[in-house]
C-alpha positions in Angstrom: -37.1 25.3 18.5 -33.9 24.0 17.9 -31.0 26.4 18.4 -27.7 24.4 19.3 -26.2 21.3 17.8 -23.2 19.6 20.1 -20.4 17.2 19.0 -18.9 14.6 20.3 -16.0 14.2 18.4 -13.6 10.9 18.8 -15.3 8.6 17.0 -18.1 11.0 15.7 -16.5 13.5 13.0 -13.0 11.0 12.9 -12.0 7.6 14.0 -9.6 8.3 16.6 -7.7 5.0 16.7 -5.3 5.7 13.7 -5.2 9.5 14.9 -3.4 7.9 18.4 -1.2 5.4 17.3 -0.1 8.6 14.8 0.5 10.7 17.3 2.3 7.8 19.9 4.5 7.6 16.6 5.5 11.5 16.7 6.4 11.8 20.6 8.1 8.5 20.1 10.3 9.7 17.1 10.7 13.2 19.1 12.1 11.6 22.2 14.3 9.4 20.7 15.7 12.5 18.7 15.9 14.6 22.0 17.1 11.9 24.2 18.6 9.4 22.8 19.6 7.6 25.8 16.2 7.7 27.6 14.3 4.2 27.6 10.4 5.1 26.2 9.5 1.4 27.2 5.8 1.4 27.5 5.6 -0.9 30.6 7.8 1.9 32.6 5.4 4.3 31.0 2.3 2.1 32.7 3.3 2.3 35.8 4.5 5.6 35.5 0.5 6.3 34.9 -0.7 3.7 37.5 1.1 5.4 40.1 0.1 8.9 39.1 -3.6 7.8 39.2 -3.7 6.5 42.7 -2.1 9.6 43.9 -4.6 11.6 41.9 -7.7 10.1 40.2 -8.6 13.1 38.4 -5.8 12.5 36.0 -8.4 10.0 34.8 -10.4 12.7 32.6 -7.5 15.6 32.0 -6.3 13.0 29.5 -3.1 16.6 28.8 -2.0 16.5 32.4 -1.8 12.8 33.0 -0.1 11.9 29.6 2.4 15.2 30.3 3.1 14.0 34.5 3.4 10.3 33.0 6.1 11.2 30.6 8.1 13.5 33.7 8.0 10.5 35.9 9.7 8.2 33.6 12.5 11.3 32.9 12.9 11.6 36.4 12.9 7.5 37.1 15.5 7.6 34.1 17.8 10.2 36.3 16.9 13.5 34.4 16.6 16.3 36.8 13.5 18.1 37.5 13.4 21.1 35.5 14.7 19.5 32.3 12.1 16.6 32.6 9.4 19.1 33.3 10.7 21.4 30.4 11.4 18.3 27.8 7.8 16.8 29.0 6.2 19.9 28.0 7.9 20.2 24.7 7.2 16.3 24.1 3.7 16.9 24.7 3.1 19.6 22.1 4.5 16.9 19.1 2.1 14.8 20.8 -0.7 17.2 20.5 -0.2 18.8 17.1 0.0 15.0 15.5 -3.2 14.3 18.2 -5.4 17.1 16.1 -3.8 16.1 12.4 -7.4 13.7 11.7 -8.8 12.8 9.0 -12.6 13.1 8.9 -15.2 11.2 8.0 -16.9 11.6 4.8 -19.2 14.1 4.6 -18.6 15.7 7.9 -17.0 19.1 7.2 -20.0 19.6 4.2 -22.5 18.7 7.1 -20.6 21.2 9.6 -20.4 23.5 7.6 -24.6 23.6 6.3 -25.6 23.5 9.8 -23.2 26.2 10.9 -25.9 28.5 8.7 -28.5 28.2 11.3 -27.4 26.6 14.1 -24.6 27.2 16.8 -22.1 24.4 16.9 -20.3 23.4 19.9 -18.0 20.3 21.2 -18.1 18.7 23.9 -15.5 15.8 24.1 -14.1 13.7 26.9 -10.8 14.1 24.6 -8.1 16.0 24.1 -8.9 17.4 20.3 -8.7 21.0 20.4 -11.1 22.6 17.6 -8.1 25.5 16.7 -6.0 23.4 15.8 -8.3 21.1 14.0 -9.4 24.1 11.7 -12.8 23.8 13.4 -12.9 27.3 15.3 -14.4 29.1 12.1 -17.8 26.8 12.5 -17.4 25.8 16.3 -18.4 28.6 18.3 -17.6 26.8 21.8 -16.3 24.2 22.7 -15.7 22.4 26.2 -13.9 19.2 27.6 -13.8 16.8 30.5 -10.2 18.9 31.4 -11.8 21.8 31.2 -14.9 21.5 33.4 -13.7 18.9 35.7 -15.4 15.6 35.2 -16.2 13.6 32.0 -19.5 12.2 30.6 -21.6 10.6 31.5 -20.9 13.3 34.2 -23.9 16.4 32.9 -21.4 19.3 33.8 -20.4 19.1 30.2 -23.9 19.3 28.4 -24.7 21.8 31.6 -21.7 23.8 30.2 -23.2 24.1 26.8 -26.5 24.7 28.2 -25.3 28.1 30.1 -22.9 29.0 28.0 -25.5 29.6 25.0 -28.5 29.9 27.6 -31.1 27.7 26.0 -33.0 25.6 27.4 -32.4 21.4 26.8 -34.9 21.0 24.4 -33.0 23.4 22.5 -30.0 21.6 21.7 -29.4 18.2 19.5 -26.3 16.3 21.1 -25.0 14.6 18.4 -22.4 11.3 19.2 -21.1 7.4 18.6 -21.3 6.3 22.3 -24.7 5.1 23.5 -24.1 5.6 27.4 -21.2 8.7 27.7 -23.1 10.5 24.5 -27.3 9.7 23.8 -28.1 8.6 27.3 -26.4 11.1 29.2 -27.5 13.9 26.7 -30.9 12.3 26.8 -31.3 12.0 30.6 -31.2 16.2 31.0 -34.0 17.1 28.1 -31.5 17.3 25.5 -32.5 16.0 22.1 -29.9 13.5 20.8 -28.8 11.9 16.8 -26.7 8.8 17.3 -24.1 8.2 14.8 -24.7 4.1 15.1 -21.9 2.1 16.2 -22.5 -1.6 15.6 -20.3 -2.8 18.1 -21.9 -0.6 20.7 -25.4 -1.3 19.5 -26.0 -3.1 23.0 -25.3 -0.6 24.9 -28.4 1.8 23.7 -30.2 3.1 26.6 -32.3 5.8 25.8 -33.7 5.8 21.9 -31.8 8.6 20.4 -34.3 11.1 18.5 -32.8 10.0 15.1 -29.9 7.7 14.2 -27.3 7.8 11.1 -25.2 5.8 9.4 -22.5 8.3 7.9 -22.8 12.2 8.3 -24.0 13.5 5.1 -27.2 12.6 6.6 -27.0 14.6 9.4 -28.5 17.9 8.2 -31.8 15.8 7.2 -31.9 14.1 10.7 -31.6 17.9 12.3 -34.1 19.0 10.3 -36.1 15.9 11.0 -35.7 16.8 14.6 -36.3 20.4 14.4 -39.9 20.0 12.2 -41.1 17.7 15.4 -40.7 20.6 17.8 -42.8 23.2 15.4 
């Protein structure tokens, strides 16, 4: 019996491209408004990260904390002092982050949300740095976990393991629903969990494991669920 439904959600419930270069656009106008002198060139900003990973490669999942470190570095490479980088940094971040969550979903998903949210437990589970509050999911979402969070990023299981403790059910209780066919249906797939890719043609040949049921845009997601959910009675 079905009981859980995860999301992904770059790429799943929004395209994330346009939500990114949005949100580069907002710390960009904010730091040029703050600090008119300081140079946001991205190359500085590139090595700034580069740097920062060798010294610590779990930056490469706590997507917050790198972006945040990378944009200290560069104040203190440009001659700002410590506590003003790290307070300006901080402030820079939370532009970034409120224009980050400002997306604009695809059609059909909040109706789909918001019919399985009647009989199912939602949850996220995102390598990303979307945060359901401030997307206006928390009212349908009743958890939601990321790569930051838990400490590694899929295909890593700790995230679906998360879910799976957090609601205690068992895998064959939960439908992981997603775009990517190796971080998303094969790594959901490989622990039990029952999975509904949202196809991606220019990922098609990555497919692994068969997802249980694939879609084409989310208004068909409640009939692919229930699809799902009939198998298992």
């Amino acid at each position: 019996m079905i009981k859980v439904i995860g999301f992904d959600l770059d790429d799943t419930l929004w395209a994330v491209k346009p939500v990114i270069i949005g949100a580069e656009a907002a710390l960009k106008t904010h730091l040029k408004d703050r600090l008119p002198h300081f140079d946001y060139a991205q190359q500085d900003l590139l090595i700034a990260r580069k740097q920062l990973l060798a010294e610590d490669s779990s930056l490469s999942f706590r997507l917050t904390a790198l972006r945040q470190a990378v944009l200290t570095k560069a104040m203190l490479n440009s001659g700002i002092k410590t506590t003003q980088a790290q307070n300006l940094a901080t402030e820079a971040m939370d532009v970034f982050l409120e224009a980050r969550n400002r997306v604009t979903f695809f059609p059909g998903a909040l109706k789909a949300l918001a019919a399985l949210a009647q009989n199912y437990i939602l949850g996220a589970l995102t390598n990303g740095n979307a945060d359901i509050k401030r997307l206006g999911l928390d009212h349908l979402f009743m958890f939601s976990f990321s790569a930051e969070q838990v400490g590694a990023a899929k295909p890593d299981p700790i995230l679906f393991e998360s879910a799976l403790a957090h609601t205690n059910i068992k895998a064959h209780e939960m439908i992981y629903v997603g775009d990517d066919p190796l971080l998303d249906i094969d790594a959901a797939a490989r622990l039990g969990i029952r999975t509904i890719w949202k196809s991606n043609p220019k990922k098609q040949s990555d497919l692994i494991s068969a997802p249980d049921e694939r879609i084409q845009h989310l208004s068909e997601l409640p009939g692919a669920v229930k699809k799902i959910a009939l198998r298992q009675t």
